[in-house]
N, C-alpha and C positions, 0 to 999 in steps of 0.2 A: 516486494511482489505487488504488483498492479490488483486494484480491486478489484473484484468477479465481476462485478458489474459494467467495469470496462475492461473487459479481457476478448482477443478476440478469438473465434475457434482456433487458431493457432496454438497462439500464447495458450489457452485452457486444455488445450492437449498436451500439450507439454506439461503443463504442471499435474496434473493428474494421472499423469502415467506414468512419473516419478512419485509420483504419493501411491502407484501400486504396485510399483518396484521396491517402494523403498521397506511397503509393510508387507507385502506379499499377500495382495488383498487379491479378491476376484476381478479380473481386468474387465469393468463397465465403465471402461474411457467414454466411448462413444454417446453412452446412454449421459453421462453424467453433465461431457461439453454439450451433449441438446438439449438437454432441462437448463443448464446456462445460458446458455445462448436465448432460447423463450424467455429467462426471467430478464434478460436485458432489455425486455421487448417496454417495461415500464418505465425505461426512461423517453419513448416515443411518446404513451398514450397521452400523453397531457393530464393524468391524474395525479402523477405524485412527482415528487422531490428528491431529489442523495443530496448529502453532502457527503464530500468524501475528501479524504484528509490523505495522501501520501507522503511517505518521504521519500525524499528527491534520488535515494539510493537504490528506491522501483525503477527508477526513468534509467539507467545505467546497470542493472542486474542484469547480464544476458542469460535471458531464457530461450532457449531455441535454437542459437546462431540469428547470425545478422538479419537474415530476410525474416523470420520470424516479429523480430524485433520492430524492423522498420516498420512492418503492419502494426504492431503497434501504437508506436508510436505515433502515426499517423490516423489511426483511431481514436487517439484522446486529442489531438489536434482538432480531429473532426467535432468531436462530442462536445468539448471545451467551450463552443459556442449555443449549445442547448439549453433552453431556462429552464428545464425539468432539472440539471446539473451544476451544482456549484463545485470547482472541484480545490481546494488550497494544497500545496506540494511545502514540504518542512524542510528547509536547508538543511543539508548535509554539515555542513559548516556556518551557523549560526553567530554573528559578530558575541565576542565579549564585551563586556561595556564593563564589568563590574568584576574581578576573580573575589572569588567565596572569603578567603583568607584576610582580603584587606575589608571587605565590609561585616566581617563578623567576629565575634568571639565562639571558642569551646574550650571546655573545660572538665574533664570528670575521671574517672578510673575503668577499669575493665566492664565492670558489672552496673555504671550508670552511665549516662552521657550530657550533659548540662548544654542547650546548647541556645543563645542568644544573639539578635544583632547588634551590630554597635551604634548607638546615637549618635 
């Protein structure tokens, strides 16, 4: 899921109105994506900083349907270049360089687990 902070009133309608479907909460969509929407407002004033850290399986979760999406998408396009924002996105598929099995030892029974790298 896309941070709040860059979500846009699409996207944050959507996701909020399935968090009041899903718990059968009082339906304050409206109320909730405008208090979102205003707290985006700090990534404008030139006071403060996000970092924000997604993984790359936000950029491809369809929330909404397409057109939803493409706003979007094209909202963190847009914002991606603001210095209030640094934004890093975590590959879905990450290179292995190393599997666990050839650079370590384990060793132990059910009830410990011993567990060391190999020199």
């Amino acid at each position: 899921m896309i941070w709040g902070t860059l979500q846009t009133e699409a996207y944050a309608t959507v996701i909020l109105g399935r968090g009041v479907d899903f718990l059968g909460a009082p339906d304050d969509v409206p109320v909730g994506v405008a208090g979102r929407m205003q707290r985006q407002q700090v990534l404008y004033d030139g006071e403060h900083r996000y970092d924000v850290v997604l993984g790359e399986q936000a950029l491809y979760t369809n929330i909404g349907g397409s057109e939803v999406m493409v706003e979007q998408i094209d909202r963190i396009l847009r914002d991606i270049d603001l210095r209030s924002l640094t934004l890093g996105i975590i590959p879905a598929a990450p290179p292995v360089n190393m599997l666990p099995a050839v650079a370590s030892t384990c060793t132990g029974t059910r009830s410990t687990l011993n567990w060391s790298p190999q020199e």
